[in-house]
C-alpha angles and dihedrals in degrees: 000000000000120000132269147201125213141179139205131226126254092265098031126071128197131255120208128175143142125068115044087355102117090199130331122336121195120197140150089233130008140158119253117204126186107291101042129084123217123216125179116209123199111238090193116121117249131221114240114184110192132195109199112188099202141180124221125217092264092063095260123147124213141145122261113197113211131187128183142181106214124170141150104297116237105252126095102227091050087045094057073052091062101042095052094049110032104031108076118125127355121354097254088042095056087046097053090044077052092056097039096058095037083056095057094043095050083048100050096048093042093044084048092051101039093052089069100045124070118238092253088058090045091051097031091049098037083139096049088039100059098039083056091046093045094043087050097043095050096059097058088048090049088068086062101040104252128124130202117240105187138340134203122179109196133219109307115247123217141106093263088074102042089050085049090045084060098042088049097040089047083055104044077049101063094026080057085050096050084050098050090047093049095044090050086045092055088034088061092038094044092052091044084060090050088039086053098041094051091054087050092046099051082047099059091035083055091046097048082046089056092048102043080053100053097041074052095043091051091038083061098042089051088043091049095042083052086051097054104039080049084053094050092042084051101049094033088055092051090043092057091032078055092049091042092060094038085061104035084054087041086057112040083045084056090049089047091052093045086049093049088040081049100055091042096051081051092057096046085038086053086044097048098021084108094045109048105355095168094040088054094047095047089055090047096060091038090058095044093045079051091048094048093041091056096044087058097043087053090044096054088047086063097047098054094044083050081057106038085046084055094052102048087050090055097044083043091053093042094055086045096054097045086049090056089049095054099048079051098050093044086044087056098045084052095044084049095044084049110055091035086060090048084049105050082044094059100044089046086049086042091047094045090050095055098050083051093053090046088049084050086051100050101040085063098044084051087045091049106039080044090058089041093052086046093053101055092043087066094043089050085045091046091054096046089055088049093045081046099050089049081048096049092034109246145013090259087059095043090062102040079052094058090037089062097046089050098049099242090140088066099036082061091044092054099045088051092053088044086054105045089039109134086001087099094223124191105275128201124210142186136197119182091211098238102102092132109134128225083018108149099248089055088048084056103043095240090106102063084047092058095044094058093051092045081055100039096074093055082042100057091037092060089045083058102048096049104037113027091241107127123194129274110263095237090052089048091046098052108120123217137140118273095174127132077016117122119203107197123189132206134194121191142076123325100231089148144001121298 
C-alpha cells in the first residue's frame, strides 16, 4: 500500500491512528503511510429536539419540550475526547450513539431539577431554569468532549396552563369591560363638560358681543349728539354771524340814510335857515332822536332773538343728550339681563348634565357590583353543590337528592299516570298487611312509619322499572327486619280503591 496524502475540509478534521501513532493524532492533512488508518470527523453542530415528560413537585405532570444545538468543542484536547468516545463504527452510526447518550443525559438532569421545583417556578423562572439545566448539562458533556451551542425550551405544555390562560384571559376580559364602562362613563361626562363649557362660551362670547355693541352703539350716539351740538354751534354762530351783518348793514344803511337825510336837511336848513332856523333844527334833533330810538329798538330785537336762539339750542342739545343716555342706559339693562339669564341657563344645563353623568355612574357601578354579587353567588352555590356531592358521595346522588327535594319523582309520576290515563295499563299494587285500625302502633305513630318504609322499596322498584333512576346505595343498603311482612302483588284493572 503506497502513501497518501489527504486533506480535510474546512469543518472536518482527520483522524489518524495506528503505526508509530502512539494514540490518536488529529490533523487537517496528513500523510498516511502503510500501517495507519485515516478517518475524517464532521465538526458541524447537530439539532437535538427533545420531549421530556416530567413531573413537579407537586406531583403535576406535564411535557417540556427541549431543543438543543450540540456539536465537537473546539479544543483539541476535548476534541481527542470526542474522537475516543463518539467515533466507533460508521460515521452516521457514531453520530446517533452521540445523540442517544446526549438525550439521556439532557432527561436525567431536567427530570432531577424539575422534581424539586413546582410547576409556577418552573413557568415563572423559564430563564433561570434553563441557564441551570444547560450549565448542568455542559459539564457532563465536557467530559465527552461535546459542547452546547445553543438551547431553547419551548412553552410548557399541561393543563395547569391552559386552566391559568383562562383564568387570565376571563380576567383581562372583565377587567377590559370595567374599562370600557368606565371609559364611556368619562367620555359622557367628559362631553357633558364640553357640551357645558360651549354653552358657557357662546354665552360669554354673546355677552361680550352685546356689550361691544352697545359701547359702539353709545359711542355713536355720543358721536352723532357732538355732531350735532357741533352742527347747532355751528349754525347758531352763522346765524348770528347772519343777524350780525344784517344789522350792522341795517344800521350803517340807517346811518347812510341819516347822513343823506342829514345833508338834505342841510340843504333845506341852508334853504330855509333863514326862514324858519329853530323849526328846522328842532326837526332835525327830533329825526335824529327818532333815528337813534329805532336803531335801539331793532338792536334789542335782535338781541333777544341771538339769545333765545342760544337757548333753544342748549335746551335742544341737552334733550338730545339725555335721550342718548337713556337708549344707552336701557341698552345696558338689556345687555346685563341678558347675559345674567344665558348664565344661569348654562350653569342649570351644566348642573343637569352633571347629575346625568353621576346617574349614569351609579347605575354602572350598581350593574356591575350587581354582576359581581351574582358571580360569586354562583361560584358559593357551585361550591355547596360540590361540598354536597363529596357528602352525598357522588354527582349521580347528589341529583337524585335534589330530585327528591324538588319533587321530580312525582312530577314523573304524574306525567306517567297523565299518559297512560284511559289506556287500562297493567297496574301493580302493595299492601303491607297491617291495615287493622285502633291497633297500638298506629296509636304511637310508629305504624304509619313502618308502613311507608315497607312501601319505599316497591316503590322504588317500580321508579326504577319504569324510569331507569336507581336508588341511592345508602338507601339500598339500609338494613331492617322484614320479617312476618307480605308483600302481595296484583295485577289487574283499578276499578276502586285497594
Amino acid at each position: 500500500m503506497k502513501p497518501w496524502y489527504y486533506v480535510a475540509g474546512a469543518n472536518e478534521n482527520l483522524v489518524i491512528t495506528g503505526a508509530g501513532i502512539k494514540d490518536v493524532t488529529l490533523a487537517k492533512k496528513h500523510w498516511v503511510v502503510p500501517g495507519q488508518k485515516c478517518r475524517v470527523i464532521s465538526m458541524n453542530p447537530f439539532d437535538l429536539e427533545i420531549d421530556i415528560q416530567a413531573t413537579s413537585k407537586e406531583m403535576l405532570s406535564f411535557l417540556l419540550p427541549v431543543i438543543l444545538t450540540v456539536g465537537p468543542d473546539d479544543n483539541h484536547e476535548n476534541l481527542i475526547k470526542y474522537v475516543k468516545t463518539l467515533t466507533g463504527g460508521s460515521p452516521n452510526q457514531g453520530r446517533q450513539d452521540c445523540q442517544r447518550i446526549v438525550k439521556g443525559i439532557v432527561e436525567g438532569e431536567i427530570r432531577g431539577r424539575v422534581s424539586g421545583l413546582t410547576l409556577e417556578e418552573v413557568f415563572k423562572d423559564r430563564q433561570l431554569f434553563q441557564s441551570e439545566v444547560v450549565q448542568q448539562v455542559q459539564r457532563d458533556l465536557h467530559d465527552l468532549g461535546l459542547k452546547i451551542y445553543n438551547a431553547n425550551v419551548k412553552e410548557l405544555e399541561s393543563d395547569y396552563f391552559t386552566l391559568l390562560s383562562q383564568k387570565a384571559h376571563e380576567g383581562a376580559s372583565n377587567q377590559a369591560k370595567v374599562d370600557v364602562a368606565n371609559a364611556r362613563m368619562l367620555g359622557e361626562i367628559g362631553e357633558a363638560e364640553k357640551v357645558g363649557k360651549r354653552k358657557q362660551e357662546i354665552a360669554r362670547i354673546e355677552a361680550e358681543t352685546a356689550v361691544l355693541q352697545t359701547q359702539r352703539d353709545s359711542q355713536k350716539a355720543a358721536a352723532e349728539a357732538d355732531y350735532t351740538s357741533t352742527q347747532t354751534k355751528l349754525n347758531m354762530g352763522t346765524q348770528l354771524a347772519q343777524i350780525d351783518a344784517d344789522r350792522k348793514a341795517e344800521a350803517r344803511d340807517v346811518e347812510l340814510q341819516r347822513e343823506v337825510q342829514i345833508k338834505r336837511k342841510e340843504m333845506e336848513l341852508e334853504k330855509v335857515r333863514a326862514k324858519d332856523l329853530v323849526k328846522a333844527t328842532i326837526e332835525r334833533e327830533a329825526a335824529q332822536q327818532a333815528a337813534e330810538a329805532q336803531f335801539f329798538s331793532e338792536n334789542k330785537v335782535a338781541d333777544s332773538k341771538r339769545y333765545r336762539a342760544g337757548q333753544d339750542a342748549e335746551a335742544k342739545l341737552f334733550t338730545d343728550t339725555k335721550n342718548a343716555e337713556g337708549v344707552l342706559f336701557k341698552q345696558k339693562q338689556d345687555a346685563e339681563a341678558s347675559f345674567y339669564r344665558t348664565q344661569k341657563e348654562a350653569e342649570a344645563s351644566l348642573y343637569a348634565e352633571t347629575k346625568r353623568a353621576e346617574a349614569i355612574k351609579q347605575q354602572a357601578e350598581a350593574t356591575f357590583f350587581a354582576k359581581k354579587k351574582e358571580a360569586e353567588g354562583t361560584t358559593e352555590m357551585a361550591k355547596a353543590y360540590a361540598h354536597m356531592a363529596d357528602a352525598l358521595g357522588g354527582p349521580q346522588l347528589l341529583m337524585q337528592y335534589l330530585m327528591l327535594t324538588n319533587g321530580t319523582y312525582e312530577t314523573l309520576a304524574n306525567a306517567n299516570a297523565a299518559a297512560i290515563n284511559g289506556l287500562q295499563p297493567k297496574i301493580t299494587v302493595w299492601n303491607t298487611g297491617d291495615n287493622a285500625a285502633g291497633s297500638s302502633s298506629n296509636d304511637s305513630g310508629l305504624g304509619a312509619i313502618r308502613n311507608i318504609m315497607q312501601a319505599l322499596p316497591p316503590m322504588l322498584s317500580t321508579i326504577n322499572d319504569q324510569t331507569g333512576i336507581a336508588p341511592p346505595n345508602w338507601l339500598a343498603k339500609m338494613g331492617g327486619d322484614s320479617s312476618g311482612k307480605e308483600v302481595a302483588k296484583r295485577e289487574g284493572k283499578v276499578n276502586g280503591t285497594h
